[in-house]
PyMOL Python script that loads the backbone (N, CA, C, O; Angstrom):
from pymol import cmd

cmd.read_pdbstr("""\
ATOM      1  N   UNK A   1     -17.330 -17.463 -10.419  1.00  0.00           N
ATOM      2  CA  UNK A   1     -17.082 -16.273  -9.646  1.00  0.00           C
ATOM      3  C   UNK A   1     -15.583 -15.956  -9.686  1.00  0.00           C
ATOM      4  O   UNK A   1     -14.707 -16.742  -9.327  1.00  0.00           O
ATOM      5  N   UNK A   2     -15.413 -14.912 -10.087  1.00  0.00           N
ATOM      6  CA  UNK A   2     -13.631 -14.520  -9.749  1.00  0.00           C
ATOM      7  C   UNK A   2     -13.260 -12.981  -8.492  1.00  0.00           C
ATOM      8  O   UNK A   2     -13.676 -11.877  -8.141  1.00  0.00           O
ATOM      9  N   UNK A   3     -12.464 -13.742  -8.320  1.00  0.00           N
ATOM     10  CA  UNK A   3     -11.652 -12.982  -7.178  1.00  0.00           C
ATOM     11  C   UNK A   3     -10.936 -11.780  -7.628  1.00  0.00           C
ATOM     12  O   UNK A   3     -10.622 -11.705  -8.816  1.00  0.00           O
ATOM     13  N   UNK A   4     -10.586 -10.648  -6.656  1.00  0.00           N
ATOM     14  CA  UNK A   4      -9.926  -9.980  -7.338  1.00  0.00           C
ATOM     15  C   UNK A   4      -8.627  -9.815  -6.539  1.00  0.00           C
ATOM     16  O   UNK A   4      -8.630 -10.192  -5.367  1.00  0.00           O
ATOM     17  N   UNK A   5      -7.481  -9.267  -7.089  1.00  0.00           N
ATOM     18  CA  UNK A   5      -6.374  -9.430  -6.607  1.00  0.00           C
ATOM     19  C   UNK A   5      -5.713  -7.910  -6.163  1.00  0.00           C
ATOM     20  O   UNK A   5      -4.878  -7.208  -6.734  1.00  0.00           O
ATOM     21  N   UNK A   6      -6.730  -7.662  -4.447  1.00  0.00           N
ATOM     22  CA  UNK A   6      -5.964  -6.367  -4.322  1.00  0.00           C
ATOM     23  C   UNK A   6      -4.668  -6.221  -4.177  1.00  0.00           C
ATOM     24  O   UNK A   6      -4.539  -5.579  -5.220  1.00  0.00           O
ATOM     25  N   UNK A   7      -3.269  -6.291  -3.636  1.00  0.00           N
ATOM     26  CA  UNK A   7      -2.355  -6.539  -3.709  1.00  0.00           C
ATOM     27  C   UNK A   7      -1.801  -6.103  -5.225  1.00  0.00           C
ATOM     28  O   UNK A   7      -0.962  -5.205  -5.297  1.00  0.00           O
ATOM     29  N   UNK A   8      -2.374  -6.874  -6.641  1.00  0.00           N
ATOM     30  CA  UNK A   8      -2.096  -6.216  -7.794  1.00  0.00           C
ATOM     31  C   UNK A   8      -2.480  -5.267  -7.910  1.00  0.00           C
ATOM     32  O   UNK A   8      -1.594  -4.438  -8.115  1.00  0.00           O
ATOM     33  N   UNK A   9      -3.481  -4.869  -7.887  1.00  0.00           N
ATOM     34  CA  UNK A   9      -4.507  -3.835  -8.078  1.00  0.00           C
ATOM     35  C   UNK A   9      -3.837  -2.607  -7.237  1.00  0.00           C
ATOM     36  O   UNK A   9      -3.627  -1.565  -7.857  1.00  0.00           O
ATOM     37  N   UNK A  10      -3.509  -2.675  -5.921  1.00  0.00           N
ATOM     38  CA  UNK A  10      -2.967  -1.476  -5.620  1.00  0.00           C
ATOM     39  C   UNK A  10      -1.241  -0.953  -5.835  1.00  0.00           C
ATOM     40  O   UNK A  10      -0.622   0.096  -5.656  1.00  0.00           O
ATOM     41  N   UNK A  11      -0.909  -2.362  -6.326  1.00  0.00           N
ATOM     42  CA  UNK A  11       0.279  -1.937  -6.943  1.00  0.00           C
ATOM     43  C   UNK A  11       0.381  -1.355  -8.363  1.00  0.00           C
ATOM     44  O   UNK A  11       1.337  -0.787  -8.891  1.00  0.00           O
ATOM     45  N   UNK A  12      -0.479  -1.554  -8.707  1.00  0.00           N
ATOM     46  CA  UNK A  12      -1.007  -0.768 -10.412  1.00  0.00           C
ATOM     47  C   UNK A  12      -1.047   0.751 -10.307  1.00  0.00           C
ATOM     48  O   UNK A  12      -0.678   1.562 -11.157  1.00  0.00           O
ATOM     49  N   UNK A  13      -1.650   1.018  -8.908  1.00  0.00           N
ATOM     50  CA  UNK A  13      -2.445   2.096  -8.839  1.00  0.00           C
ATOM     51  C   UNK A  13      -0.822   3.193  -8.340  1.00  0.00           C
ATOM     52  O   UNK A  13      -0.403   4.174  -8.954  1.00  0.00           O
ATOM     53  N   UNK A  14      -0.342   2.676  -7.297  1.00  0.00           N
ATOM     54  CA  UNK A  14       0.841   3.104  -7.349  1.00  0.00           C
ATOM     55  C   UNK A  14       2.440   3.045  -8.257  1.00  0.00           C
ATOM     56  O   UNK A  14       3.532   3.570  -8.041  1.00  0.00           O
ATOM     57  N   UNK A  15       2.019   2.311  -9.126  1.00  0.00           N
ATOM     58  CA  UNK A  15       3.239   2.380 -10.478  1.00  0.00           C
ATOM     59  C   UNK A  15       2.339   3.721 -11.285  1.00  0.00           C
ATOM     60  O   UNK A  15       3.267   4.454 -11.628  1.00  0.00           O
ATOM     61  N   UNK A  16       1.445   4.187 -11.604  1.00  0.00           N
ATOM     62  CA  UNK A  16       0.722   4.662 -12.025  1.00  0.00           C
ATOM     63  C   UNK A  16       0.287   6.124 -11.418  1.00  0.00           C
ATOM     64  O   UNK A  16      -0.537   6.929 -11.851  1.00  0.00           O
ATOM     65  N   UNK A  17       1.130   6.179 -10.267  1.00  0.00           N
ATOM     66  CA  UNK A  17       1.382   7.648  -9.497  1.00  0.00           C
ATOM     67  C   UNK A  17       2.584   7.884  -9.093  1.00  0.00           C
ATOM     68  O   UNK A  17       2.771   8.702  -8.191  1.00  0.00           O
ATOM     69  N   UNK A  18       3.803   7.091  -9.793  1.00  0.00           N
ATOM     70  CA  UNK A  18       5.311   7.128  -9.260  1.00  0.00           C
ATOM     71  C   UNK A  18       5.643   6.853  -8.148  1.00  0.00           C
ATOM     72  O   UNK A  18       6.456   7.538  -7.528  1.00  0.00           O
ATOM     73  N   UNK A  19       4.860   5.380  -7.484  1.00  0.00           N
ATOM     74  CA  UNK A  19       6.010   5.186  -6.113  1.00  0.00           C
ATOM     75  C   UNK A  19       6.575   3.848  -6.484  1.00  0.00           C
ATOM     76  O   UNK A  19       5.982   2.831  -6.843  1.00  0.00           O
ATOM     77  N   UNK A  20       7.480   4.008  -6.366  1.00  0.00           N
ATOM     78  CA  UNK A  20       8.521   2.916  -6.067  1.00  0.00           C
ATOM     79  C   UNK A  20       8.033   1.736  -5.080  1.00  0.00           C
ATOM     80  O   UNK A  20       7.926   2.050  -3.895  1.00  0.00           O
ATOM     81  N   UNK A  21       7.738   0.455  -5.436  1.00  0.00           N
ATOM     82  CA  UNK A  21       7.446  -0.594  -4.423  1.00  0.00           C
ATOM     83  C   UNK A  21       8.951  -1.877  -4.199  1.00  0.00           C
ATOM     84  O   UNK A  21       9.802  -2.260  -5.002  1.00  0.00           O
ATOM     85  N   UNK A  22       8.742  -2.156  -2.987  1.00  0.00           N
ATOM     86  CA  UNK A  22       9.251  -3.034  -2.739  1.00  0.00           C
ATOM     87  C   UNK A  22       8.444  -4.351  -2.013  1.00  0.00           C
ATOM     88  O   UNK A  22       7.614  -4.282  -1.108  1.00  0.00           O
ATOM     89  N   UNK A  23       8.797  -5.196  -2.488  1.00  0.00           N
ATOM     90  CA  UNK A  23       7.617  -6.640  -2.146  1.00  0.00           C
ATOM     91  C   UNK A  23       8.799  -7.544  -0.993  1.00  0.00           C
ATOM     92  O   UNK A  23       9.772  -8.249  -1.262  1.00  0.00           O
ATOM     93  N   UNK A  24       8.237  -7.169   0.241  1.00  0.00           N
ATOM     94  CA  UNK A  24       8.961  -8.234   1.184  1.00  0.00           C
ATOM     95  C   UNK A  24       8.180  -9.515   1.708  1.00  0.00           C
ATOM     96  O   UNK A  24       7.660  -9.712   2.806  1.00  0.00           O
ATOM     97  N   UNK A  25       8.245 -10.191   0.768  1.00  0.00           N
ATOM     98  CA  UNK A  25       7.078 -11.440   1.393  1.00  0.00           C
ATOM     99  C   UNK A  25       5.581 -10.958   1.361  1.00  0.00           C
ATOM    100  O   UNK A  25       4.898 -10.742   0.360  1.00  0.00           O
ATOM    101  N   UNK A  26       5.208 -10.832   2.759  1.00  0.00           N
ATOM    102  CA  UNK A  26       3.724 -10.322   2.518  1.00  0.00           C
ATOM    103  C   UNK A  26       3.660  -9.083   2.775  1.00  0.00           C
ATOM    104  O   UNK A  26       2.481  -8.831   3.024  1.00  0.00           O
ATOM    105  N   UNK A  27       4.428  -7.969   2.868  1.00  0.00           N
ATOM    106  CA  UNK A  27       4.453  -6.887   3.463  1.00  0.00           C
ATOM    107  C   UNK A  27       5.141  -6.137   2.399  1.00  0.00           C
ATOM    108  O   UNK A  27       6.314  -6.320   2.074  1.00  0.00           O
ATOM    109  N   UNK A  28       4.286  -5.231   1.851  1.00  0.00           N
ATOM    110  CA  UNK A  28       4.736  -3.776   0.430  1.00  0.00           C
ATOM    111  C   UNK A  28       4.971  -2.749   1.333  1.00  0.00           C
ATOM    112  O   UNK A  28       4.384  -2.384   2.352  1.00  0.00           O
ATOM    113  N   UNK A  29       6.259  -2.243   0.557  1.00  0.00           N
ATOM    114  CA  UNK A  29       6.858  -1.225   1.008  1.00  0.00           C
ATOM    115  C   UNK A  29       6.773  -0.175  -0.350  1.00  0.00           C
ATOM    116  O   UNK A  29       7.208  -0.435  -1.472  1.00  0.00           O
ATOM    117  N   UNK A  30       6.064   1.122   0.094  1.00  0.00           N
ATOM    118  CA  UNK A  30       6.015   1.968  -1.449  1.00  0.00           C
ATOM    119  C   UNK A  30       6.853   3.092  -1.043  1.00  0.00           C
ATOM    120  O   UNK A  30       6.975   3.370   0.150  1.00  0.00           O
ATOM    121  N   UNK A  31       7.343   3.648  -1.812  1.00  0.00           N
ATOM    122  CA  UNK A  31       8.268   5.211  -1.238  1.00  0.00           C
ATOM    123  C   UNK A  31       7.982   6.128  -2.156  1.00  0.00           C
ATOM    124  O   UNK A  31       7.568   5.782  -3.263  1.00  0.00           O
ATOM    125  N   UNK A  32       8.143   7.284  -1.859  1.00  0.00           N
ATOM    126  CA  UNK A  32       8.163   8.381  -3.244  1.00  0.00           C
ATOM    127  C   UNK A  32       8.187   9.612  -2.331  1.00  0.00           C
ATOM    128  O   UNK A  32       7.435  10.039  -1.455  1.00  0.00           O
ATOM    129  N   UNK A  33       9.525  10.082  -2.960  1.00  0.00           N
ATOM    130  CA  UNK A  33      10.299  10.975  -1.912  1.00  0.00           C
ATOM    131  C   UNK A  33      10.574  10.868  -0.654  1.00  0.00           C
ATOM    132  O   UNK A  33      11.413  10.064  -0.248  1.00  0.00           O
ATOM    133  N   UNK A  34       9.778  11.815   0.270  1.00  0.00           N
ATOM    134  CA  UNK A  34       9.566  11.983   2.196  1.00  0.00           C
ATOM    135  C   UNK A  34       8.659  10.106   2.560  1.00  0.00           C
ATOM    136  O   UNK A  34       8.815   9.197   3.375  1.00  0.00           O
ATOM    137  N   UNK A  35       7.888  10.349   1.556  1.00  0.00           N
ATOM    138  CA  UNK A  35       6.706   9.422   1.734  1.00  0.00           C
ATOM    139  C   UNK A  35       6.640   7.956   1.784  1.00  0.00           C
ATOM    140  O   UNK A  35       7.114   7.273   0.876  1.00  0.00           O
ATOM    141  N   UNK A  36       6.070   7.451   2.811  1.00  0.00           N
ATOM    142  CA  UNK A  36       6.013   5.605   2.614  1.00  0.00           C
ATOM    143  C   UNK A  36       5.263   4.994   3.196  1.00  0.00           C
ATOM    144  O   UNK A  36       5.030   4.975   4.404  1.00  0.00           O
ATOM    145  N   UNK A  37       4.737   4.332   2.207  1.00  0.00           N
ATOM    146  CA  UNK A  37       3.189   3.449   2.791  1.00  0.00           C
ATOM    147  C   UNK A  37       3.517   2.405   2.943  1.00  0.00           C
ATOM    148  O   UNK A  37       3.982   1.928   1.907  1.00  0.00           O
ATOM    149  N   UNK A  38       3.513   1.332   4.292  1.00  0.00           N
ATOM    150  CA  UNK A  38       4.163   0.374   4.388  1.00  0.00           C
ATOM    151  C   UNK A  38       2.428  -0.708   4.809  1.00  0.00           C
ATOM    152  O   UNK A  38       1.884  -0.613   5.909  1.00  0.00           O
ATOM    153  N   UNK A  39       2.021  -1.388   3.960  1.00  0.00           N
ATOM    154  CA  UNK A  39       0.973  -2.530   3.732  1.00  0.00           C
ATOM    155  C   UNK A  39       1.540  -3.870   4.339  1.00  0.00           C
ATOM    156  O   UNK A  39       2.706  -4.227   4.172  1.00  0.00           O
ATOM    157  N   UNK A  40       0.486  -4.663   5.149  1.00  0.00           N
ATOM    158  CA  UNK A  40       0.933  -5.643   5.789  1.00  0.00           C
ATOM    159  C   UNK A  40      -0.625  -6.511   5.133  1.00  0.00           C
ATOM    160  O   UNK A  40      -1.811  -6.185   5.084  1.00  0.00           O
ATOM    161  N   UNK A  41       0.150  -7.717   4.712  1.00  0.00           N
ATOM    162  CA  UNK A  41      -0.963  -8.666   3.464  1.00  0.00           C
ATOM    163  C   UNK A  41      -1.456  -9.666   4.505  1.00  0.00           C
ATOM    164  O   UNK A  41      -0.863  -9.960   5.543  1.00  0.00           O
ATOM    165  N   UNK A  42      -2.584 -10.131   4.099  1.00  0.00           N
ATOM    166  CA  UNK A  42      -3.522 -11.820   4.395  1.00  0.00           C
ATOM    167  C   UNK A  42      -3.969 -12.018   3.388  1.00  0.00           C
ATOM    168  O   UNK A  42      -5.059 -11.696   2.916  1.00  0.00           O
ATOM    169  N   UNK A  43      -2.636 -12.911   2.741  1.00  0.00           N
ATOM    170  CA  UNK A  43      -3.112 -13.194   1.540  1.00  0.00           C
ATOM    171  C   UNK A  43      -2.884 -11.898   0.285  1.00  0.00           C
ATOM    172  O   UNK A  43      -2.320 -10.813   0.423  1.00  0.00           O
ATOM    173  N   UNK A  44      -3.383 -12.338  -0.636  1.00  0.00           N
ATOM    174  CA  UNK A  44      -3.706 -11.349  -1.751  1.00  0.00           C
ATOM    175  C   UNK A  44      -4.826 -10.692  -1.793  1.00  0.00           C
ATOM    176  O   UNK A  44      -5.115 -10.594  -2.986  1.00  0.00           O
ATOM    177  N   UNK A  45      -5.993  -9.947  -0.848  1.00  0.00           N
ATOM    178  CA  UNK A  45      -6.787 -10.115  -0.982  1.00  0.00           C
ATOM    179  C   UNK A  45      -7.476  -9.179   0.359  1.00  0.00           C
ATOM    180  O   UNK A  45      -8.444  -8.423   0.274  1.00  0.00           O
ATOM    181  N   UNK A  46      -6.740  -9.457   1.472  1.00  0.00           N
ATOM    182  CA  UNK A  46      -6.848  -8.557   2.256  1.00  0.00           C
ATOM    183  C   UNK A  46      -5.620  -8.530   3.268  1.00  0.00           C
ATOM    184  O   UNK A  46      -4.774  -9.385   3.530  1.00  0.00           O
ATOM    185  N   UNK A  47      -5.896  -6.825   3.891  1.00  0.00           N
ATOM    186  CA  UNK A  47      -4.643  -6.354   4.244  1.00  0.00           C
ATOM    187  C   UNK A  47      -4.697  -6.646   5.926  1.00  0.00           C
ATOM    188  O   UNK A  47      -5.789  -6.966   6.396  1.00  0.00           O
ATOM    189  N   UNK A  48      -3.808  -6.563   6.605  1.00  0.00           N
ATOM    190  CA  UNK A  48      -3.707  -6.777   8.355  1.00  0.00           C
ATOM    191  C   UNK A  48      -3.917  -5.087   8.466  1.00  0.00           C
ATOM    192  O   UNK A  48      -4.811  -4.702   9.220  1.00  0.00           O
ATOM    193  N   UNK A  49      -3.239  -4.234   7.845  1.00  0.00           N
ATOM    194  CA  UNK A  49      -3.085  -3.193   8.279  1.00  0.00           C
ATOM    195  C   UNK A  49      -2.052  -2.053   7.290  1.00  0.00           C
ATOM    196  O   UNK A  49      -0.995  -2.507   6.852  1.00  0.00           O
ATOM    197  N   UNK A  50      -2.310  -1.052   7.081  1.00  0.00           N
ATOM    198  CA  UNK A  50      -1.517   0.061   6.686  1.00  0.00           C
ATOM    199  C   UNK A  50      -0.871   1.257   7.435  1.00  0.00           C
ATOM    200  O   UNK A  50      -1.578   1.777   8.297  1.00  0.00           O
ATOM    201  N   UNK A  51       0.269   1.727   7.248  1.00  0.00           N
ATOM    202  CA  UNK A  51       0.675   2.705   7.773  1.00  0.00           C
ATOM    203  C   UNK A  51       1.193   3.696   6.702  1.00  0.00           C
ATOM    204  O   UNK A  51       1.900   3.400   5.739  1.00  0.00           O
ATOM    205  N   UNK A  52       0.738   4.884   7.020  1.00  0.00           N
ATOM    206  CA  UNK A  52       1.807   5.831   6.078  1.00  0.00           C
ATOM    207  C   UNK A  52       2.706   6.895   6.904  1.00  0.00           C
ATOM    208  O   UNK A  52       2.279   7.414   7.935  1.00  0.00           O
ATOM    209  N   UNK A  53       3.885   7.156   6.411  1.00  0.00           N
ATOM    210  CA  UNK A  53       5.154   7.667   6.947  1.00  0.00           C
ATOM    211  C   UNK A  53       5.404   9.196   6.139  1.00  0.00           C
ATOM    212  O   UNK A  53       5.400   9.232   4.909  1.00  0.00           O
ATOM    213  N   UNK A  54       5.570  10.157   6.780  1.00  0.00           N
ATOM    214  CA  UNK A  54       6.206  11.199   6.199  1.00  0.00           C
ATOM    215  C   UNK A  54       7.644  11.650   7.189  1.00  0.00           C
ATOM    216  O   UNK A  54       7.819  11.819   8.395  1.00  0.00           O
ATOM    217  N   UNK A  55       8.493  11.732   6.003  1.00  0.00           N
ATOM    218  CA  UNK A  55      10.302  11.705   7.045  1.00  0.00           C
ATOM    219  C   UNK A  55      10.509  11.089   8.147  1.00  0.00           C
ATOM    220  O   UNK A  55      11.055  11.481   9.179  1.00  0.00           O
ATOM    221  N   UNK A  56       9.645   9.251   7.645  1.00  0.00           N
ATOM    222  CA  UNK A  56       9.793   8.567   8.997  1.00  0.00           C
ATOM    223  C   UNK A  56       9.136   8.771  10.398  1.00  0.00           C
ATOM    224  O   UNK A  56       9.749   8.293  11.353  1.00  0.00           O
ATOM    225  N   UNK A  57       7.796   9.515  10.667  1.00  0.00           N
ATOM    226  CA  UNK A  57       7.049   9.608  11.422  1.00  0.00           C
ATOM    227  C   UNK A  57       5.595   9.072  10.663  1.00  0.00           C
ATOM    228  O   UNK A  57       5.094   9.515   9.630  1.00  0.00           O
ATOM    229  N   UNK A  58       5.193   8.164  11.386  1.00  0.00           N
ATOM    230  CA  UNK A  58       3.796   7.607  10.975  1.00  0.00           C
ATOM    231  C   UNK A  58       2.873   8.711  11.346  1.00  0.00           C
ATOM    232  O   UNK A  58       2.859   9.260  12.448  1.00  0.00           O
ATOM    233  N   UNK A  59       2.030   9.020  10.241  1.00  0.00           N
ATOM    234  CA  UNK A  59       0.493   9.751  10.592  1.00  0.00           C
ATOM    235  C   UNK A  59      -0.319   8.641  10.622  1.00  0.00           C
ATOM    236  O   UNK A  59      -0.869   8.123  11.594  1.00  0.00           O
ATOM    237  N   UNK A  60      -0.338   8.371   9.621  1.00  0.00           N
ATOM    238  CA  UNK A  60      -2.050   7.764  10.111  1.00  0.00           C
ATOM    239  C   UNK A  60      -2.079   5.908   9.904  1.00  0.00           C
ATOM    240  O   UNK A  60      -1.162   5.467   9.211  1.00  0.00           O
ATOM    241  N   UNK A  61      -2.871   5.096  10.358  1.00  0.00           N
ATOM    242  CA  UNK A  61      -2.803   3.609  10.383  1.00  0.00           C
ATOM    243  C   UNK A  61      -4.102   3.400   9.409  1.00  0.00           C
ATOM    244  O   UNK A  61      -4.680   4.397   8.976  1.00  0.00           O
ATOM    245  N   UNK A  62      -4.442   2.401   9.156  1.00  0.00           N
ATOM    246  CA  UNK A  62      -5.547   2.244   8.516  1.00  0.00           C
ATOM    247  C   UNK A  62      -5.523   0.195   8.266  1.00  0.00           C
ATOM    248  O   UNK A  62      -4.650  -0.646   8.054  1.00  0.00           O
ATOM    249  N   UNK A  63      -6.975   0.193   8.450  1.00  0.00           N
ATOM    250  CA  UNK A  63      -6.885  -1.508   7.660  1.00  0.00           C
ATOM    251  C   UNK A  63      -7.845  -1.363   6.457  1.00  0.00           C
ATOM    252  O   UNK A  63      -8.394  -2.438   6.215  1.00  0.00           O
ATOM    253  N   UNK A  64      -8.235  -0.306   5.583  1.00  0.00           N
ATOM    254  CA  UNK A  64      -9.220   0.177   4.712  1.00  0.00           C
ATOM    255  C   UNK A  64      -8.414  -0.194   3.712  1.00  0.00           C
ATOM    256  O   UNK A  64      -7.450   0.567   3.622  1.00  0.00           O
ATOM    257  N   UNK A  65      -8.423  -1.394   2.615  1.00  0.00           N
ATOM    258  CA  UNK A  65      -7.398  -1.173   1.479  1.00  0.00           C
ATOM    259  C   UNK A  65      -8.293   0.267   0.131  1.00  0.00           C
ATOM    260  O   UNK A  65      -7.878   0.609  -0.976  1.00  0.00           O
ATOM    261  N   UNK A  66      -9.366   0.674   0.778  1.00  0.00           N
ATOM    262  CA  UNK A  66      -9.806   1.771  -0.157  1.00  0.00           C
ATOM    263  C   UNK A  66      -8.956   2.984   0.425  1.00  0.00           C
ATOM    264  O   UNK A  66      -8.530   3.941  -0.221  1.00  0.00           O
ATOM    265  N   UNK A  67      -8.814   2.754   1.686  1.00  0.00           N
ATOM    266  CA  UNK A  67      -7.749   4.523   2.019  1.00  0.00           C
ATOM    267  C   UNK A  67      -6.350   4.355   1.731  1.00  0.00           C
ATOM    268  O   UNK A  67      -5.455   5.179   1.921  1.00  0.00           O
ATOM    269  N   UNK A  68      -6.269   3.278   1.284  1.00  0.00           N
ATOM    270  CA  UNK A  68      -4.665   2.951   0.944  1.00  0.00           C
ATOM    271  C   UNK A  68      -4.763   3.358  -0.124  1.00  0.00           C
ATOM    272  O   UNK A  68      -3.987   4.277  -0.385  1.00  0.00           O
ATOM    273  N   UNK A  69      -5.613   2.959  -1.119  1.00  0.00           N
ATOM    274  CA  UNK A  69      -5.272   3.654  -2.574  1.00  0.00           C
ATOM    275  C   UNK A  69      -5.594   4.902  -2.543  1.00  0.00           C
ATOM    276  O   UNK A  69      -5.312   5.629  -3.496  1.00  0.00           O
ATOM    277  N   UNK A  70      -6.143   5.300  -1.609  1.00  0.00           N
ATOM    278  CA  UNK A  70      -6.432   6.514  -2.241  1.00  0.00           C
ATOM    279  C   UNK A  70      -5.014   7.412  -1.464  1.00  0.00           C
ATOM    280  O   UNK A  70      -4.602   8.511  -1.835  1.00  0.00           O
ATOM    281  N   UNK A  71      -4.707   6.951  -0.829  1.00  0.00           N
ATOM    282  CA  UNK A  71      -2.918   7.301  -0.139  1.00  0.00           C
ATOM    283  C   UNK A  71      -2.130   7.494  -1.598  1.00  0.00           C
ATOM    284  O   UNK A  71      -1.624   8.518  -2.057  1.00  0.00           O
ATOM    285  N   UNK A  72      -2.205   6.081  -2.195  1.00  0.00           N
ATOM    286  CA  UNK A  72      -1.811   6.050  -3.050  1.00  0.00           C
ATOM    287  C   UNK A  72      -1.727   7.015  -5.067  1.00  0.00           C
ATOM    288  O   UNK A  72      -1.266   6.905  -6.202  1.00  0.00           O
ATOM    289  N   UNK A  73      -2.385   7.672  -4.368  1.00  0.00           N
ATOM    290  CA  UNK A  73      -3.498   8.171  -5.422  1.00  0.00           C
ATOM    291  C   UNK A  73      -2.638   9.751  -5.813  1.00  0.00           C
ATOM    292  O   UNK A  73      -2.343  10.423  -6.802  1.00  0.00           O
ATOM    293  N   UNK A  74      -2.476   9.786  -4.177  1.00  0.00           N
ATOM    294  CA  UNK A  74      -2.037  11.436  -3.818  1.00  0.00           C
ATOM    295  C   UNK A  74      -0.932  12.021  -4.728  1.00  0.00           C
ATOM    296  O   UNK A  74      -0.545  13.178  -4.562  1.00  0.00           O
TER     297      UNK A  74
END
""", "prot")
cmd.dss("prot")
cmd.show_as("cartoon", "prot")
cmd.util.cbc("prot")
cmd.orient("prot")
């Protein structure tokens, strides 16, 4: 059985739509322009939680790593 490695996987997805990541330990920081999705990890595999930022005001939270990519996507 193999595992899959969201953490890579959604960093693929965002090199692959121009955001810029930064890896702080367990916690990805993506930017691109106004925009920043800040991911909090358990593990490789699943997330504690997501937030996304426009000019530094959070809209929306999420622990869905499918609405993260698709954040990511945008």
């Amino acid at each position: 059985m193999t595992t899959t490695d969201e953490r890579r996987d959604l960093s693929q997805v965002a090199e692959s739509s121009g955001w810029a990541r930064r890896d702080l330990e367990r916690v990805d920081v993506y930017q691109r322009g106004a925009d920043r999705i800040r991911v909090i990890w358990q593990g490789s595999n699943a997330i504690s939680g997501a937030s996304r930022f426009q000019d530094d005001i959070m809209g929306t939270y999420t622990r869905d790593v499918a609405t993260v990519s698709n954040w990511l996507k945008r």
